[in-house]
C-alpha positions as MATLAB code, in Angstrom:
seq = 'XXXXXXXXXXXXXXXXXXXXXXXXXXXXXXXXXXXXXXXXXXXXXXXXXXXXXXXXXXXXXXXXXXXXXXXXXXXXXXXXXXXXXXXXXXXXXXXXXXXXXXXXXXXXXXXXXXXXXXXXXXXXXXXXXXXXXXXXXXXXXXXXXXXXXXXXXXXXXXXXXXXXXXXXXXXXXXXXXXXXXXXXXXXXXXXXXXXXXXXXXXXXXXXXXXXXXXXXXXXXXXXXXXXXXXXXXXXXXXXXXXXXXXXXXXXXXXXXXXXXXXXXXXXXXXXXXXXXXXXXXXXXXXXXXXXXXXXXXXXXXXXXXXXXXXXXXXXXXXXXXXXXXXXXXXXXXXXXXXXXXXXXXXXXXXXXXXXXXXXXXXXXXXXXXXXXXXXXXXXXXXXXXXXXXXXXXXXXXXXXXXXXXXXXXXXXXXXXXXXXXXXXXXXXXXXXXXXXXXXXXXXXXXXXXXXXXXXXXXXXXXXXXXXXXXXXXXXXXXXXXXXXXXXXXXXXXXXXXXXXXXXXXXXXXXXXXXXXX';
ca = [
     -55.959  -42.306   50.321;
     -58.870  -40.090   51.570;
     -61.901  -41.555   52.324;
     -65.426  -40.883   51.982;
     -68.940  -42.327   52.751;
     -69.400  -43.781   48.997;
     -69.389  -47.418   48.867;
     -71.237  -49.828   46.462;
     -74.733  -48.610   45.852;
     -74.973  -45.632   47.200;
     -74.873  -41.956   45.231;
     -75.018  -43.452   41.600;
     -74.282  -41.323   39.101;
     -77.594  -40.132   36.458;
     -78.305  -39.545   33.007;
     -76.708  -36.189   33.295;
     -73.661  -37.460   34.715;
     -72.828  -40.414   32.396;
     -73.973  -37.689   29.628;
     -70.910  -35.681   30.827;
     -68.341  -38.352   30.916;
     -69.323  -39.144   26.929;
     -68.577  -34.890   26.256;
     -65.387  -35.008   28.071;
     -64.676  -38.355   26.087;
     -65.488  -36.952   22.976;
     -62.904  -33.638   23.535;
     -60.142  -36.490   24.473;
     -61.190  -38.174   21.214;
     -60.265  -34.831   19.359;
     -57.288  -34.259   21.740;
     -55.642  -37.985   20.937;
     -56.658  -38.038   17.137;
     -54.347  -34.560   17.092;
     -51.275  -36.544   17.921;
     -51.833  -38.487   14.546;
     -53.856  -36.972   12.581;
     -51.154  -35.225   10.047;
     -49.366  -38.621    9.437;
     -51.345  -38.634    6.350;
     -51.608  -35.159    5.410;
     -47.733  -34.673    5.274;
     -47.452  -34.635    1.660;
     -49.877  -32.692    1.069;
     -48.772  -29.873    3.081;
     -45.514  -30.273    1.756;
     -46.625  -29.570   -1.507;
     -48.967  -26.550   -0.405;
     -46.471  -25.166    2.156;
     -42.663  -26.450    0.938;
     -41.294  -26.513    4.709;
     -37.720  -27.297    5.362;
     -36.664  -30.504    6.822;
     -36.084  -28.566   10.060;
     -40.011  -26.886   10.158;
     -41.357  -30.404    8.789;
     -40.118  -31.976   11.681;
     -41.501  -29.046   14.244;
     -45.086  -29.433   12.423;
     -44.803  -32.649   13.442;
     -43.483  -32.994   16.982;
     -44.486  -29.211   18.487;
     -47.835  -30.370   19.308;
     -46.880  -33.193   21.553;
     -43.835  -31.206   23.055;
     -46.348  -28.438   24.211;
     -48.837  -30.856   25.490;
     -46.103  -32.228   27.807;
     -45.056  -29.355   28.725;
     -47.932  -27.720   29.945;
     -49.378  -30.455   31.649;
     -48.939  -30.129   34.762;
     -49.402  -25.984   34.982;
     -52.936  -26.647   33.584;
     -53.821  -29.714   36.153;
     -52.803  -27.254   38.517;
     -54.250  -24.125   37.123;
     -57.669  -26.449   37.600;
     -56.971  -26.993   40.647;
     -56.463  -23.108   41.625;
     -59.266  -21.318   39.702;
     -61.818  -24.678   38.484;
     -61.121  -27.407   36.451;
     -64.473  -26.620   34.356;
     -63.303  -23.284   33.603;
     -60.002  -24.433   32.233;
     -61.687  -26.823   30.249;
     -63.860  -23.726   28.642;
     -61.005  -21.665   28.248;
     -58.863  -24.868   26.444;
     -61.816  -25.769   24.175;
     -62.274  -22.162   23.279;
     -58.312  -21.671   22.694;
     -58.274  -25.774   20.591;
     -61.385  -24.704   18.600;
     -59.151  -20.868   17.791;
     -55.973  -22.841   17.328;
     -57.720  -25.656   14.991;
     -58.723  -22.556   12.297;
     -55.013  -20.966   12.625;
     -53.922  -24.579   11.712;
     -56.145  -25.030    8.983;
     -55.616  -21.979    7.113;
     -52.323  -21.662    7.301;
     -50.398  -20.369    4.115;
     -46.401  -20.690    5.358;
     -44.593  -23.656    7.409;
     -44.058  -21.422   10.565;
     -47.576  -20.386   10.578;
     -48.829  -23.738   11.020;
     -46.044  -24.435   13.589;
     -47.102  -21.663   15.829;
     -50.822  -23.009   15.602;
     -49.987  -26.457   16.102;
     -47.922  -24.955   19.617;
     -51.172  -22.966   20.369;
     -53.332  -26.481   19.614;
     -50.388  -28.150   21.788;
     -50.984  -25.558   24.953;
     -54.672  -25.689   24.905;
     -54.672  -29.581   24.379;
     -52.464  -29.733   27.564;
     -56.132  -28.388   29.356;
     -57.701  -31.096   28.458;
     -56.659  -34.454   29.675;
     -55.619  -33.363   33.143;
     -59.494  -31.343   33.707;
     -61.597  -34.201   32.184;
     -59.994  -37.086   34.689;
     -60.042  -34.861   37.609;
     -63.514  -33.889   36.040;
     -65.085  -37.653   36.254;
     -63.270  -38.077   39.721;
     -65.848  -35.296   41.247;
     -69.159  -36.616   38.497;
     -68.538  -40.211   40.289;
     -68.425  -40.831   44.452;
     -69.353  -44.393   43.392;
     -65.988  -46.705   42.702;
     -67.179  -48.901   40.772;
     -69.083  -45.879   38.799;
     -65.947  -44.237   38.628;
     -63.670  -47.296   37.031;
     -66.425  -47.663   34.290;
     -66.094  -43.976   33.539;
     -62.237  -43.927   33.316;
     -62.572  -47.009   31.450;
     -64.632  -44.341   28.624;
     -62.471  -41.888   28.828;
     -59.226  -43.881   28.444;
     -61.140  -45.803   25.300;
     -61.948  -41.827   23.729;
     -57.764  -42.085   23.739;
     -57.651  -45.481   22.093;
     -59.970  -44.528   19.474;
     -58.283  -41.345   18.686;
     -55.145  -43.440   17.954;
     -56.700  -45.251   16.061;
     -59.487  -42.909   14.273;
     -56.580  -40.091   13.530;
     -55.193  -41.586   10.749;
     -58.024  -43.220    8.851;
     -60.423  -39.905    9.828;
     -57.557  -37.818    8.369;
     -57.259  -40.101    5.006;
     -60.884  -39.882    4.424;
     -60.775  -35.875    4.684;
     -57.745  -35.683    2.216;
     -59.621  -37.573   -0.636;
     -62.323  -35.197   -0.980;
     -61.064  -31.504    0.519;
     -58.106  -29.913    1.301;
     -55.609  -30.268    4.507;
     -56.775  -27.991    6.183;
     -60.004  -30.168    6.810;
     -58.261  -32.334    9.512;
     -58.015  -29.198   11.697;
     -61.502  -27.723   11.147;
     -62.537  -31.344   12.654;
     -62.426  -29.964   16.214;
     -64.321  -26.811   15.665;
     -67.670  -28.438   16.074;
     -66.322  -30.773   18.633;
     -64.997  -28.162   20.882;
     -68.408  -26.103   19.842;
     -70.748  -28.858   21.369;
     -68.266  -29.083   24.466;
     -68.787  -25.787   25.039;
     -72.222  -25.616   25.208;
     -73.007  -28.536   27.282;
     -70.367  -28.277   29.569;
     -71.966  -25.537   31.854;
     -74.898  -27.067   31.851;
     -73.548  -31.083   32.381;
     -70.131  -30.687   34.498;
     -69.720  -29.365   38.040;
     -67.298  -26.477   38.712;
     -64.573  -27.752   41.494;
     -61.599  -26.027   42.600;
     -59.308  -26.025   45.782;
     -61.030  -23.544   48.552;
     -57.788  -21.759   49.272;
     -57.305  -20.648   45.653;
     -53.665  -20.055   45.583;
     -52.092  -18.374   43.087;
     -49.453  -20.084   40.094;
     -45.859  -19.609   41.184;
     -44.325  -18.453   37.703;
     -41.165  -19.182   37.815;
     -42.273  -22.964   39.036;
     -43.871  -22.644   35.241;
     -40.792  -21.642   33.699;
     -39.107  -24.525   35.289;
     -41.445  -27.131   34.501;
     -41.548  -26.257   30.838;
     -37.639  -26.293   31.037;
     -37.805  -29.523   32.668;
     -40.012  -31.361   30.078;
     -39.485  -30.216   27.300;
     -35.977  -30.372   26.370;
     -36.036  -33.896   28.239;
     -38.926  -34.910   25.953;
     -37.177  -33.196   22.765;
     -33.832  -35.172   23.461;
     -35.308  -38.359   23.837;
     -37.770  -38.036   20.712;
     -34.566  -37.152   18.605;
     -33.097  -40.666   19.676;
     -35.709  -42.253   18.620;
     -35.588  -40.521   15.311;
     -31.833  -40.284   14.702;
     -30.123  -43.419   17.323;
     -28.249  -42.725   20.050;
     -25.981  -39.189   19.712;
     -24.255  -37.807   22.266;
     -25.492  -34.211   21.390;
     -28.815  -35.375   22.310;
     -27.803  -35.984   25.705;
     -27.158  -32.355   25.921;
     -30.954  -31.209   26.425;
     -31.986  -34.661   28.916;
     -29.039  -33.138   30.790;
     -29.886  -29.787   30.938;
     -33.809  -30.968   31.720;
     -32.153  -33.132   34.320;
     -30.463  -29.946   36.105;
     -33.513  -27.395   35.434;
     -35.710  -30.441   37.397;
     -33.767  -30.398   40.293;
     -33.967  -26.712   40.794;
     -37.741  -26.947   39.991;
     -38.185  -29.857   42.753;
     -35.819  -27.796   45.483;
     -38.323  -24.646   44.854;
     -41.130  -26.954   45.252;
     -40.288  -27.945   48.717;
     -40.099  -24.014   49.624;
     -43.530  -22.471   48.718;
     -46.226  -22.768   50.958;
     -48.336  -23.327   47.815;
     -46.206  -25.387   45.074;
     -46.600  -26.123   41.369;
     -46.643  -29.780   42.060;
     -47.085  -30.870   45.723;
     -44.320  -33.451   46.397;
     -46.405  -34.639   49.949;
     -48.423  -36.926   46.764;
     -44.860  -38.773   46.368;
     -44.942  -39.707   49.820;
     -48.291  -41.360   49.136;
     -47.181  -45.578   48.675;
     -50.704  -45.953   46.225;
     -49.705  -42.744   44.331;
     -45.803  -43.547   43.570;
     -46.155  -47.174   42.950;
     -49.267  -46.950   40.498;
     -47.114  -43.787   39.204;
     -43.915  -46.414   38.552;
     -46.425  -49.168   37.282;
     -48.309  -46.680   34.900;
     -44.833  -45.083   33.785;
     -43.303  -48.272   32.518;
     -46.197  -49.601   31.363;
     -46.291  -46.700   28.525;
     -42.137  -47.399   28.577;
     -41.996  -50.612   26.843;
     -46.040  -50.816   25.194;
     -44.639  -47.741   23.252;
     -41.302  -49.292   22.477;
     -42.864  -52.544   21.141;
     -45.323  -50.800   18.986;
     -42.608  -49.279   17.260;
     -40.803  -51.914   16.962;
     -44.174  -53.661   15.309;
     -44.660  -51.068   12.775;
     -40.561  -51.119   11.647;
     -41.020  -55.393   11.455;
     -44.564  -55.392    9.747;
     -43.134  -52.673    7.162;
     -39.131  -53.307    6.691;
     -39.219  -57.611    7.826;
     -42.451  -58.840    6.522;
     -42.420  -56.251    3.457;
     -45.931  -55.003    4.054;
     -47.330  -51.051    2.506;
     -47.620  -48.796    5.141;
     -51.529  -48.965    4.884;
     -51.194  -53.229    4.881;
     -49.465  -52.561    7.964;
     -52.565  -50.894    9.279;
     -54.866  -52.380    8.250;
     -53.620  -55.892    9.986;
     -53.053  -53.421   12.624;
     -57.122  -53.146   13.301;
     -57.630  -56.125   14.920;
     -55.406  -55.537   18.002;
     -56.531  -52.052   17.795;
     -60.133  -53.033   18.657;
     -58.797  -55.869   21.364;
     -57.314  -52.363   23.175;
     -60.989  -50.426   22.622;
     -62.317  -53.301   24.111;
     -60.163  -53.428   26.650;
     -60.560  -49.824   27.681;
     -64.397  -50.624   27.739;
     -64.594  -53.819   29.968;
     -61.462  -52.854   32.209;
     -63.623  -51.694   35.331;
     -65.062  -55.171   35.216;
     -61.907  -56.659   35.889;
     -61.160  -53.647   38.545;
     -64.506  -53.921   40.227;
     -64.691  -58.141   40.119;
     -60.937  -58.846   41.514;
     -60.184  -55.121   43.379;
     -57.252  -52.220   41.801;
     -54.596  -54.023   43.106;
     -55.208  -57.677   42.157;
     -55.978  -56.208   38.532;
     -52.265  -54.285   38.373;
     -50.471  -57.094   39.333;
     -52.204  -59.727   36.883;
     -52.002  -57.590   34.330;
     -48.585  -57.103   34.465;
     -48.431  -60.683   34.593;
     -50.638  -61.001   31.485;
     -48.503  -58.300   30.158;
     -45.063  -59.594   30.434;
     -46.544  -63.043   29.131;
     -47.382  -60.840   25.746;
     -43.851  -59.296   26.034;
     -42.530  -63.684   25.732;
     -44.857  -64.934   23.230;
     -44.172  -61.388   21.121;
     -40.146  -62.091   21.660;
     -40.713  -65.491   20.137;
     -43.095  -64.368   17.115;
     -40.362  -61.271   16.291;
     -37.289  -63.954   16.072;
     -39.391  -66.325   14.017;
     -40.595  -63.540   11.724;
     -44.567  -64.523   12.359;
     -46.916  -62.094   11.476;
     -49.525  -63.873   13.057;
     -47.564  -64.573   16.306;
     -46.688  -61.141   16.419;
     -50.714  -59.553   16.451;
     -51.688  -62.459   18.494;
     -49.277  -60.955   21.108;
     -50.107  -57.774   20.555;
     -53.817  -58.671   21.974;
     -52.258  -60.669   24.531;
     -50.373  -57.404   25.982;
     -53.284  -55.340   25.240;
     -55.585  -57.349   27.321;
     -52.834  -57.085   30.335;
     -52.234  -53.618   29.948;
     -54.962  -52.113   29.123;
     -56.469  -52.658   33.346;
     -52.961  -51.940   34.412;
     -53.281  -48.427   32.575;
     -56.535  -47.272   33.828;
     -56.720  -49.020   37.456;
     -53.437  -47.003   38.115;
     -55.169  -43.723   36.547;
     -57.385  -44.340   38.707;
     -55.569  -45.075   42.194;
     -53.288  -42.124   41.350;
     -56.328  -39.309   41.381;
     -58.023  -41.586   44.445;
     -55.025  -41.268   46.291;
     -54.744  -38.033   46.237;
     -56.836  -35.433   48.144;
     -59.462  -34.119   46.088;
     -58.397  -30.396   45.828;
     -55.066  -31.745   44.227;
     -57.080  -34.425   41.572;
     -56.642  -31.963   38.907;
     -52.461  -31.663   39.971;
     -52.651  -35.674   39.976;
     -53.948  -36.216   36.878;
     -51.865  -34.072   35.352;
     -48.564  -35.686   36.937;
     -50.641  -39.610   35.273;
     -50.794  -37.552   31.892;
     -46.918  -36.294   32.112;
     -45.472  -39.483   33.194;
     -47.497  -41.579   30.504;
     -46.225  -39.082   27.892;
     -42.452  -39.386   29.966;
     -42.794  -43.753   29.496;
     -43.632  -43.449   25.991;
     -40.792  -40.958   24.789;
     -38.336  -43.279   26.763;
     -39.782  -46.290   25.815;
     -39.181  -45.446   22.024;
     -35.462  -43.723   23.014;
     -34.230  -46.282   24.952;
     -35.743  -49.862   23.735;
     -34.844  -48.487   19.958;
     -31.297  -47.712   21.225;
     -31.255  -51.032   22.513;
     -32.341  -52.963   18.955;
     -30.785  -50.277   16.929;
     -27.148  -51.289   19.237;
     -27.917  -55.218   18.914;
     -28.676  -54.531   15.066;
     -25.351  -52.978   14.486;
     -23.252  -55.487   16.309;
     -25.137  -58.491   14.439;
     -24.566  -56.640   11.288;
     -21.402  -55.890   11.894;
     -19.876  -59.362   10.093;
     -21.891  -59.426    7.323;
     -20.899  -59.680    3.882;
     -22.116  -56.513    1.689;
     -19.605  -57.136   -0.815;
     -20.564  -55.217   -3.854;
     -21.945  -52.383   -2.172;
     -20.273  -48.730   -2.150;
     -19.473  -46.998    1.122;
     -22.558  -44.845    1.654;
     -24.566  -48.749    0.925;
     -22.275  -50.595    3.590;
     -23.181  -47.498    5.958;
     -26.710  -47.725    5.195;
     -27.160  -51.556    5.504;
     -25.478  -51.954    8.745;
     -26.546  -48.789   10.356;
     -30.653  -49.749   10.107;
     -33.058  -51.976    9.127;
     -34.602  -48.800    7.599;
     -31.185  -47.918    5.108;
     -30.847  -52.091    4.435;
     -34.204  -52.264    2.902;
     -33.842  -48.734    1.106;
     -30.815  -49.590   -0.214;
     -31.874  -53.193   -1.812;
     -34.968  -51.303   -3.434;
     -32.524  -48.934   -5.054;
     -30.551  -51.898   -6.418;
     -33.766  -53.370   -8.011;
     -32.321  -56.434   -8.069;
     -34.368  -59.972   -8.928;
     -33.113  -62.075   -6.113;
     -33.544  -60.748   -2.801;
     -29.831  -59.755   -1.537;
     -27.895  -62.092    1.229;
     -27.013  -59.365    3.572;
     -30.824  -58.145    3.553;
     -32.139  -61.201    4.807;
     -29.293  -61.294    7.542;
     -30.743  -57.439    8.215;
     -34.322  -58.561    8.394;
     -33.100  -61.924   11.129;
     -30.652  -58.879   13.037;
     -33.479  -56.550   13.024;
     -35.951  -59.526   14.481;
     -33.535  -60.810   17.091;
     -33.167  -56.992   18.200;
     -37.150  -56.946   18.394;
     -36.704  -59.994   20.424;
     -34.182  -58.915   22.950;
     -36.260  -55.731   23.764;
     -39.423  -58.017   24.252;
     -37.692  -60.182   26.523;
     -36.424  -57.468   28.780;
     -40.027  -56.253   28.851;
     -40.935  -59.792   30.407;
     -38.394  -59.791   32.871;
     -38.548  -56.086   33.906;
     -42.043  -55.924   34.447;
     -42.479  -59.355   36.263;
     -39.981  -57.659   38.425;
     -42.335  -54.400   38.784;
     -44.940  -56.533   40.092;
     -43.338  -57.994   42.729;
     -42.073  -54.616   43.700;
     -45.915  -52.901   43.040;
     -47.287  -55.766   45.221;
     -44.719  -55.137   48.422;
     -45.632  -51.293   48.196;
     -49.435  -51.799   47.701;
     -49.617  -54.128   50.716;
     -47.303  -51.596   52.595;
     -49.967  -49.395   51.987;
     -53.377  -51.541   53.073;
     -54.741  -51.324   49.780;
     -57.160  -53.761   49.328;
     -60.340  -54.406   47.867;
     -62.497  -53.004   50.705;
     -60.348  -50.107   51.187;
     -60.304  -48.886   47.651;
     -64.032  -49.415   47.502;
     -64.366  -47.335   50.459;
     -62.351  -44.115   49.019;
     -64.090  -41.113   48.241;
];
């Protein structure tokens, strides 16, 4: 980790400066609520726009896919020619995008805007972190501001949706998307004026093939996994993970040739950078997994509306905005490393009490655990944001944070693949006994194939008495929910043990961290 002469109380950050971390926090605000803002404003723009199935799906998933992919060119690009003026040229491009979106009038219009939105989105998560790492020499000042910034991506989570439902009552669909205009408007007018320009002295040029190989890397990895998640595990999906697999390889043997790489694989080598990398990683993995696994139990176990479901949802929701705000007192009282390692304690103590609310079919036990992982991951997540851009040298913060951003969006794709693979294979051997007499072919397949088809399929009958086989879906379904949560405990008691070995490998401790920069 490179080190610097700012230690506790000296070169604290001003007005100005805490001024620019709530601008960059308000862009990420815009960038998260994009993720989820059309959950809402589906059917309407099914009705307006009749997509297929096929461009439904891409209106959906094309923005995330593009941010992901372009991640780590536009960390980089900020890194080559200034992370401010990538910032400019992505708020510029969002705000251009946002009208495309909005006034759409066919399927594959909006598609191609929400890829546009997805590209210039990808500008601004890595610029704003590598942004606050050169507003703050101060540690301490620095954990409080990443502790902002990661609660702008909380509340856009969690602001999306309801922001979006409050738009479509009063004016048309489009009005999710014009949103950002003013946003992106105020950014770019006070960004000149609050945020320094940085950029690496050298000022090497993009390699663009190393471009073309990322975005063959990530994307079809990040495609293949989504569509397990959506559709269960299919062998045909392993088609693109492979290919990504192979394109990834030839991307990282390039890398080690140029004098001036895409991503510089000398940060892997750095024990603070790979082991909050691994710790950050599958901390997304299985806090992505279990939230889907919450919404599928609240909904298809407990029988709650989709908007029942969120609003019991709110309560845990502000336990992680919390979170996100206090963190850096938990970073700056016990040190980084202290805080990664008890959170991951607290964390895989959620992961129990959460496997033992999901097999008993608690609601209550279930959000109570919810704000028991959120308190323990919430300072795992931003302490390790925060050692990977201190660890590595400042002309590669913008490359750094863009690797955090890729490898968050990398542990939640998997995290939903794999963990609902896991309940959707325990599921179908615990269903596999059951008695569905009664039921036609396509109803057997549907009952003991998902939770999803079970409960679909008893609505359909409209029967009075709530069927056998449905409660033994709803108990398979829980015990699934259960097993996931459980290896959750165990794997990431086991990542702490491994995170503490590296970190102390590395000298990492409180005085050292507070030293950096």
């Amino acid at each position: 980790m490179h080190t610097g002469s700012a230690k506790a109380g000296q070169n604290l950050a001003g007005r100005r400066e805490w001024i620019g971390v709530c601008v960059l926090s308000i862009a990420c605000l815009i960038y998260s609520m994009d993720l989820s803002i059309l959950f809402l404003a589906i059917p309407a723009i099914v009705a307006d726009l009749d997509p297929s199935a096929s461009e439904l799906l891409w209106i959906n998933d094309i923005y995330g896919f593009m941010v992901a992919g372009f991640l780590v060119t536009m960390g980089t690009l900020g890194d080559r020619i200034g992370r401010r003026r990538v910032l400019l040229i992505g708020a510029a491009a969002f705000g251009v995008a946002s009208a495309l979106a909005a006034f759409s009038t066919t399927a594959q219009q909006l598609i191609v805007s929400r890829a546009l939105l997805g590209i210039a989105g990808a500008t601004i998560a890595p610029s704003t972190l590598s942004l606050i790492v050169n507003l703050f020499s101060n540690e301490a000042e620095r954990n409080r501001a990443i502790g902002i910034w990661g609660t702008a991506f909380a509340l856009g989570g969690l602001i999306g949706p309801l922001l979006g439902g409050f738009l479509l009552q009063y004016f048309h669909w489009g009005a999710v998307f014009l949103i950002n205009i003013p946003v992106m408007l105020i950014l770019l007018i006070a960004a000149p004026i609050l945020l320094p320009e940085y950029k690496s002295a050298d000022g090497a040029r993009l390699d663009l093939l190393s471009v073309l190989l990322s975005l063959a890397t990530v994307l079809p990895i990040i495609y293949g996994f989504k569509h397990v998640a959506a559709d269960g595990f299919d062998t045909r999906h392993l088609l693109p993970i492979g290919g990504g697999l192979i394109v990834g390889w030839l991307f990282v043997r390039r890398q080690k040739t140029l004098p001036d790489p895409l991503i510089d694989l000398k940060l892997f080598a750095l024990p603070a950078f790979t082991a909050s990398l691994l710790v950050n990683l599958a901390g997304m993995f299985f806090v992505f997994g279990v939230f889907l696994y919450q919404n599928l139990f609240l909904q298809f176990v407990l029988g709650l509306t989709p908007l029942e479901a969120a609003l019991w949802s709110v309560p845990s929701s502000i336990v992680f905005t919390v979170m996100s705000l206090q963190a850096y007192r938990f970073t700056n009282r016990f040190g980084p490393v202290r805080t990664v390692l008890l959170g991951l304690v607290i964390n895989s103590a959620g992961m129990f009490l959460m496997s033992i609310a999901a097999y008993c079919e608690s609601l209550f036990g279930v959000l109570g655990a919810t704000m028991v992982i959120a308190v323990g991951f919430v300072p795992v997540v931003l302490t390790t944001t925060g050692l990977i851009v201190g660890s590595a040298p400042p002309e590669k913060s913008g490359s750094a944070s863009a690797i955090s951003e890729t490898s968050a969006e990398f542990g939640g794709a998997l995290g939903i693949a794999l963990l609902g693979s896991l309940g959707t294979l325990i599921y179908r051997m615990l269903m596999d006994g059951v008695n569905v007499a009664g039921l036609d072919a396509a109803e057997r397949a549907a009952v003991k194939t998902t939770i999803g088809g079970a409960v679909e399929t008893a609505r359909a009958l409209q029967e009075s008495v709530v069927p056998a086989w449905l409660e033994a879906a709803r108990q398979s379904f829980s015990t699934g929910f259960a097993s996931c949560c459980l290896v959750g405990m165990v794997t990431l008691l086991v990542l702490a043990a491994i995170a503490r070995k590296i970190y102390a490998r590395a000298n990492i401790d409180e005085q050292a961290v507070a030293s950096a920069h």
